[in-house]
C-alpha atoms as an extended CHARMM CRD file, in Angstrom:
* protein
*
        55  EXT
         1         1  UNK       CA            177.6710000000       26.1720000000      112.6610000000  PROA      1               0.0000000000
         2         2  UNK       CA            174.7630000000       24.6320000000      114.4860000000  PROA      2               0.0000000000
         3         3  UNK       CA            173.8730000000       22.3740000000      117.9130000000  PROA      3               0.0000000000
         4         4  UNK       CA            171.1820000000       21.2930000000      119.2660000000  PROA      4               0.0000000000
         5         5  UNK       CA            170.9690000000       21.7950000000      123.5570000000  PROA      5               0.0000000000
         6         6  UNK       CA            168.3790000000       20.6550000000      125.5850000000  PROA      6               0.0000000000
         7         7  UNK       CA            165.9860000000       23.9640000000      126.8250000000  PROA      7               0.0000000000
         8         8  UNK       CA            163.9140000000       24.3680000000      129.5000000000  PROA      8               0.0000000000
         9         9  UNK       CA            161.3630000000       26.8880000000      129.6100000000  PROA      9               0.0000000000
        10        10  UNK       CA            158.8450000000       27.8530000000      132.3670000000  PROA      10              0.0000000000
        11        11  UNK       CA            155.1760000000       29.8420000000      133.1070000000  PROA      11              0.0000000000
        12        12  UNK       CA            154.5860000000       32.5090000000      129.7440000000  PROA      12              0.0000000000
        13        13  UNK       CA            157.3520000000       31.2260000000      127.9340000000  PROA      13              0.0000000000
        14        14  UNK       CA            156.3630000000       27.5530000000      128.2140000000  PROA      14              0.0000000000
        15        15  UNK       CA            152.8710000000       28.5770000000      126.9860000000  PROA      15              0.0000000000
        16        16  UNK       CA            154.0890000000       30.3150000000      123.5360000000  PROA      16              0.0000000000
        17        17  UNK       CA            156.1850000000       27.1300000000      123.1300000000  PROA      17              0.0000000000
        18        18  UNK       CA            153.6970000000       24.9390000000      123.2770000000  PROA      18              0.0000000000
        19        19  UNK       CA            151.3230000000       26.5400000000      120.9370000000  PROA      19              0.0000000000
        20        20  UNK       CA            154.3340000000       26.8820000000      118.3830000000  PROA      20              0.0000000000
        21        21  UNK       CA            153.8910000000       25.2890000000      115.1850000000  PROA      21              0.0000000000
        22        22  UNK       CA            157.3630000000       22.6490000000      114.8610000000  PROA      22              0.0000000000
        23        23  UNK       CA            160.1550000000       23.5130000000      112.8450000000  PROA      23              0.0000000000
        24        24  UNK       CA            159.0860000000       27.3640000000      113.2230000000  PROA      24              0.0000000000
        25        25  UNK       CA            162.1110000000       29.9150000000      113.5220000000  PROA      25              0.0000000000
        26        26  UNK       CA            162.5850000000       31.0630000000      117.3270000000  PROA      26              0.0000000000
        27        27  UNK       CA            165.0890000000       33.3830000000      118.9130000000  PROA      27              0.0000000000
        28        28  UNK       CA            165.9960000000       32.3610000000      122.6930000000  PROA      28              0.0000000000
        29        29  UNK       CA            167.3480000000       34.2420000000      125.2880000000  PROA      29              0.0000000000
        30        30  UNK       CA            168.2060000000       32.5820000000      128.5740000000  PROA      30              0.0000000000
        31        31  UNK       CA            171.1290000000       31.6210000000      130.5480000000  PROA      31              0.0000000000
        32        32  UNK       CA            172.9710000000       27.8520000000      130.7880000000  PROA      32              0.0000000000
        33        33  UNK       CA            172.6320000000       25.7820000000      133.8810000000  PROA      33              0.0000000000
        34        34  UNK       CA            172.3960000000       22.5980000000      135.4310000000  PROA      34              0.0000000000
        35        35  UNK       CA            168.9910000000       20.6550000000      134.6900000000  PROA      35              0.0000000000
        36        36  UNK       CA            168.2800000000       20.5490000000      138.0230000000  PROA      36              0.0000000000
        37        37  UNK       CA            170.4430000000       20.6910000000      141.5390000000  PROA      37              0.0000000000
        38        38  UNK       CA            170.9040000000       16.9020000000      141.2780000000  PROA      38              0.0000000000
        39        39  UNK       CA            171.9800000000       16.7760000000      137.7290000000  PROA      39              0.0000000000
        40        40  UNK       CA            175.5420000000       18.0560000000      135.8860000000  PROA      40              0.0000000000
        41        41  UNK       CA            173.5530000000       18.2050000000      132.7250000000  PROA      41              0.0000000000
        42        42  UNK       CA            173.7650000000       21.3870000000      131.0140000000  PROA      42              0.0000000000
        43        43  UNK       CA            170.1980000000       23.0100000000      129.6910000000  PROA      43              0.0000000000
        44        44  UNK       CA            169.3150000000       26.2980000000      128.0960000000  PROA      44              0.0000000000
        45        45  UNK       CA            166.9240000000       28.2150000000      130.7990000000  PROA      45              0.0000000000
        46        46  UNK       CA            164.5920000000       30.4610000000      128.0970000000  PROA      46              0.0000000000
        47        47  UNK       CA            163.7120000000       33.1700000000      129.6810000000  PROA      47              0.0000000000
        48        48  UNK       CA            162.5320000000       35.4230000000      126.5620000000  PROA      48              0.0000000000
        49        49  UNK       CA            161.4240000000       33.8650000000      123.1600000000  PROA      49              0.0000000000
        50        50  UNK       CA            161.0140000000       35.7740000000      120.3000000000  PROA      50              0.0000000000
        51        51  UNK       CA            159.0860000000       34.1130000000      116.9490000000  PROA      51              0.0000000000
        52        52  UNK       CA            160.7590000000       35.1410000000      113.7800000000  PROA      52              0.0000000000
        53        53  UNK       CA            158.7080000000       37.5680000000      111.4850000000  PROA      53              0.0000000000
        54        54  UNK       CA            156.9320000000       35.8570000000      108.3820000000  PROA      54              0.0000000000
        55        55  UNK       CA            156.6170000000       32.9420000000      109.9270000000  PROA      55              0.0000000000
């Protein structure tokens, strides 16, 4: 089973993500919330990201 949910990730985290090669195997630990206070959407908050070995 798979889905795709919208993530937002902040300050280190943000960083490794950005110099992450796409379609490269992550592990994501966080917590759901609300986008923002203003928005209902639901987000992943990644709070630890972990790059799978071999990769």
């Amino acid at each position: 089973m798979s889905a795709e949910i919208p993530a937002i990730a902040f300050d280190v985290q943000a960083r490794l993500l950005a110099g992450c090669a796409l379609e490269r195997s992550i592990q994501v630990q966080g917590f759901l919330g609300a986008k923002s206070r203003r928005s209902k959407k639901l987000v992943l908050h990644a709070t630890q990201i972990e790059f799978a070995e071999g990769e």
